[in-house]
C-alpha positions as CSV (number, residue, x, y, z in Angstrom):
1,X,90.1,28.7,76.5
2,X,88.5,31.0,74.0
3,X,90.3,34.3,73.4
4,X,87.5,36.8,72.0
5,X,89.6,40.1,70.1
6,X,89.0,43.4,71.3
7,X,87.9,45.8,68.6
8,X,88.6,48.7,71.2
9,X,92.5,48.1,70.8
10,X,93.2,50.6,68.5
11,X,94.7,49.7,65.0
12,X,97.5,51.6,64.8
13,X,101.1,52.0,65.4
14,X,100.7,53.9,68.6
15,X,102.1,52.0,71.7
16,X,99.5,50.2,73.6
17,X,99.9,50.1,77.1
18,X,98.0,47.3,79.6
19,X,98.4,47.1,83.3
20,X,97.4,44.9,86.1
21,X,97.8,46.0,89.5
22,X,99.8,49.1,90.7
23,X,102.9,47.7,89.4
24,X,102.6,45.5,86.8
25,X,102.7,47.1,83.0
26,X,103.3,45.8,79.5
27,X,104.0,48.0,76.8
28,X,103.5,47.2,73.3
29,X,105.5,49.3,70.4
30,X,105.1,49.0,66.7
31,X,108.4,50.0,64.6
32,X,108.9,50.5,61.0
33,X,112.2,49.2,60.1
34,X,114.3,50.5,56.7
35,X,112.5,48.2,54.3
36,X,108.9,49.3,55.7
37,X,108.5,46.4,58.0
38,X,106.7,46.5,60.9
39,X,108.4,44.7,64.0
40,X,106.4,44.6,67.5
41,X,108.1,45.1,70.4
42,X,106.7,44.0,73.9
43,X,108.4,45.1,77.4
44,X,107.0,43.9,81.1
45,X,107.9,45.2,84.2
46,X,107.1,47.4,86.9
47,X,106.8,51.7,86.5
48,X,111.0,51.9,86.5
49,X,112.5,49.6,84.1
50,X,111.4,46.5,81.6
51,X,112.1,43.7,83.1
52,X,111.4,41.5,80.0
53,X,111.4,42.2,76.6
54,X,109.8,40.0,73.8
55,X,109.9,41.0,69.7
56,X,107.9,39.4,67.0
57,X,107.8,40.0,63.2
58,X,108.9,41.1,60.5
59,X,105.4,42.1,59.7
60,X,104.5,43.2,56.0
61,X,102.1,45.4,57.1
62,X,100.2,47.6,59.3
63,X,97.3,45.5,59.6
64,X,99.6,42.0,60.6
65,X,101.3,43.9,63.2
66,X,98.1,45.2,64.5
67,X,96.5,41.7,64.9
68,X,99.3,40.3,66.6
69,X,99.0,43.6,69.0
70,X,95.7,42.7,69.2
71,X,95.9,39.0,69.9
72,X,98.6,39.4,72.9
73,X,96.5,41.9,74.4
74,X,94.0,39.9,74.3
75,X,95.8,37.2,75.6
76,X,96.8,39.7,78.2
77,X,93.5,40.3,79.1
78,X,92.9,36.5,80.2
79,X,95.6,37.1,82.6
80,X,94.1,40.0,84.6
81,X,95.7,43.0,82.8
82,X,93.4,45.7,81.5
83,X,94.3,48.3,78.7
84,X,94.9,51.4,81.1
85,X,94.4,54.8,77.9
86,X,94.9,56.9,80.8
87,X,98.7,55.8,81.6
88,X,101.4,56.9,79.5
89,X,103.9,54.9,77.4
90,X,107.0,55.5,79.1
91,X,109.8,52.5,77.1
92,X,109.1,54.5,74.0
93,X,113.6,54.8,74.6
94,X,113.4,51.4,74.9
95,X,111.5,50.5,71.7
96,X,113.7,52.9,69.6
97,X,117.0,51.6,70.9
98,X,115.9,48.2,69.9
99,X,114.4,49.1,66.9
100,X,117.7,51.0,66.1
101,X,119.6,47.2,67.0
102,X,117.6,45.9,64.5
103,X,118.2,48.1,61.8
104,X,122.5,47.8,62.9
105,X,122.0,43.8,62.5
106,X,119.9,44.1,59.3
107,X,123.2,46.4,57.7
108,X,126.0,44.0,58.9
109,X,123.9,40.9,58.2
110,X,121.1,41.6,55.6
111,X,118.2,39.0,55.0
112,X,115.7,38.6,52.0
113,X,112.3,38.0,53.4
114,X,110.8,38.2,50.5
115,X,108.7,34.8,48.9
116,X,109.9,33.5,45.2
117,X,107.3,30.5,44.6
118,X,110.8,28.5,43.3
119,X,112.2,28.6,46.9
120,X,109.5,26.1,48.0
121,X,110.3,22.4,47.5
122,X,107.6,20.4,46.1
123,X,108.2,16.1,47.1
124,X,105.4,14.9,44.9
Protein backbone atom coordinates (compact mmCIF):
# COMPACT_ATOMS: atom_id res chain seq x y z
CA UNK A 1 0.00 0.00 0.00
CA UNK A 2 1.25 3.39 -1.15
CA UNK A 3 0.37 6.37 1.09
CA UNK A 4 0.48 9.56 -1.36
CA UNK A 5 0.81 13.01 1.27
CA UNK A 6 -1.71 15.50 0.95
CA UNK A 7 -0.30 18.97 0.36
CA UNK A 8 -3.92 20.37 1.29
CA UNK A 9 -3.35 19.48 5.09
CA UNK A 10 -2.30 22.58 6.20
CA UNK A 11 1.26 23.10 7.78
CA UNK A 12 0.59 24.49 10.81
CA UNK A 13 -0.13 24.12 14.37
CA UNK A 14 -3.88 24.48 14.04
CA UNK A 15 -5.79 21.27 15.03
CA UNK A 16 -6.71 19.18 12.08
CA UNK A 17 -9.85 17.53 12.29
CA UNK A 18 -10.89 14.22 9.92
CA UNK A 19 -14.11 12.42 10.08
CA UNK A 20 -15.62 9.34 8.62
CA UNK A 21 -19.26 8.81 8.97
CA UNK A 22 -21.62 10.81 11.35
CA UNK A 23 -19.78 9.64 14.24
CA UNK A 24 -16.51 8.90 13.87
CA UNK A 25 -13.78 11.89 14.37
CA UNK A 26 -10.11 12.13 15.01
CA UNK A 27 -8.65 15.25 16.10
CA UNK A 28 -5.12 16.10 15.72
CA UNK A 29 -3.43 18.94 18.11
CA UNK A 30 0.08 20.31 17.92
CA UNK A 31 1.46 21.66 21.45
CA UNK A 32 4.48 23.64 22.17
CA UNK A 33 5.91 22.45 25.29
CA UNK A 34 8.42 24.72 27.77
CA UNK A 35 11.55 24.01 25.85
CA UNK A 36 9.80 24.82 22.34
CA UNK A 37 8.99 21.26 21.46
CA UNK A 38 6.31 20.38 19.51
CA UNK A 39 4.33 17.26 20.77
CA UNK A 40 1.23 15.87 18.57
CA UNK A 41 -1.64 14.85 20.21
CA UNK A 42 -4.33 12.55 18.50
CA UNK A 43 -7.89 11.76 20.07
CA UNK A 44 -10.69 9.33 18.31
CA UNK A 45 -14.10 8.99 19.19
CA UNK A 46 -17.48 9.87 18.52
CA UNK A 47 -18.95 13.98 18.78
CA UNK A 48 -19.04 13.57 22.99
CA UNK A 49 -15.83 12.31 24.33
CA UNK A 50 -12.28 10.78 22.94
CA UNK A 51 -12.42 7.51 23.19
CA UNK A 52 -8.65 7.01 22.42
CA UNK A 53 -5.89 9.17 22.77
CA UNK A 54 -2.45 8.64 21.02
CA UNK A 55 0.85 11.31 21.47
CA UNK A 56 3.98 11.25 19.44
CA UNK A 57 7.13 13.45 19.68
CA UNK A 58 9.12 15.45 20.99
CA UNK A 59 9.34 17.21 17.72
CA UNK A 60 12.19 19.85 17.22
CA UNK A 61 10.22 21.68 15.00
CA UNK A 62 7.30 22.97 13.29
CA UNK A 63 7.97 21.31 10.19
CA UNK A 64 8.58 17.53 11.95
CA UNK A 65 5.44 17.79 13.71
CA UNK A 66 3.67 18.91 10.62
CA UNK A 67 4.79 15.78 8.54
CA UNK A 68 3.89 13.44 11.11
CA UNK A 69 0.29 15.30 11.06
CA UNK A 70 0.48 14.96 7.63
CA UNK A 71 1.49 11.28 7.32
CA UNK A 72 -1.33 9.97 9.94
CA UNK A 73 -3.87 11.84 8.07
CA UNK A 74 -2.86 10.40 5.36
CA UNK A 75 -2.81 7.20 6.71
CA UNK A 76 -6.30 8.16 7.91
CA UNK A 77 -7.36 8.80 4.58
CA UNK A 78 -6.72 5.01 3.50
CA UNK A 79 -9.11 4.10 6.15
CA UNK A 80 -12.22 6.07 4.84
CA UNK A 81 -11.82 9.33 6.90
CA UNK A 82 -11.89 12.61 5.11
CA UNK A 83 -10.47 15.96 6.43
CA UNK A 84 -13.98 17.67 7.29
CA UNK A 85 -12.63 22.07 7.37
CA UNK A 86 -16.13 22.71 7.96
CA UNK A 87 -16.34 20.84 11.54
CA UNK A 88 -14.91 22.33 14.50
CA UNK A 89 -12.17 21.07 16.84
CA UNK A 90 -13.98 20.54 19.91
CA UNK A 91 -10.82 18.37 22.39
CA UNK A 92 -8.96 21.50 22.13
CA UNK A 93 -9.64 20.95 26.57
CA UNK A 94 -8.40 17.81 25.94
CA UNK A 95 -5.06 18.65 24.19
CA UNK A 96 -4.27 21.42 26.73
CA UNK A 97 -4.83 19.16 29.79
CA UNK A 98 -2.47 16.81 28.34
CA UNK A 99 -0.21 19.07 27.10
CA UNK A 100 -0.31 20.65 30.66
CA UNK A 101 0.59 16.61 32.02
CA UNK A 102 3.41 16.83 30.04
CA UNK A 103 4.93 19.84 31.03
CA UNK A 104 3.97 18.54 35.22
CA UNK A 105 6.12 15.16 34.22
CA UNK A 106 8.83 17.16 32.38
CA UNK A 107 9.26 19.45 36.01
CA UNK A 108 9.27 16.38 38.46
CA UNK A 109 11.28 14.26 35.99
CA UNK A 110 13.31 16.39 33.44
CA UNK A 111 14.99 14.70 30.34
CA UNK A 112 17.82 15.91 27.99
CA UNK A 113 16.82 15.32 24.41
CA UNK A 114 19.37 16.96 23.11
CA UNK A 115 22.26 14.88 20.72
CA UNK A 116 26.17 15.11 21.98
CA UNK A 117 28.00 13.08 19.07
CA UNK A 118 30.07 11.40 22.31
CA UNK A 119 26.74 9.75 23.58
CA UNK A 120 26.82 7.44 20.46
CA UNK A 121 28.95 4.24 20.86
CA UNK A 122 31.01 3.36 18.05
CA UNK A 123 32.00 -0.95 18.05
CA UNK A 124 34.47 -0.65 15.17
Amino acid sequence: MQIIYDESIPANDQPLVMTRGDHERVEMHLRQDEQRHYTLFAFAGDHRRPARTQQQGPYHCLDQANGARRAIAAALRTQGYRVSDDVHPVWCLEAQRCINALRDAHQQFPVSYKFDPKDVYLDW
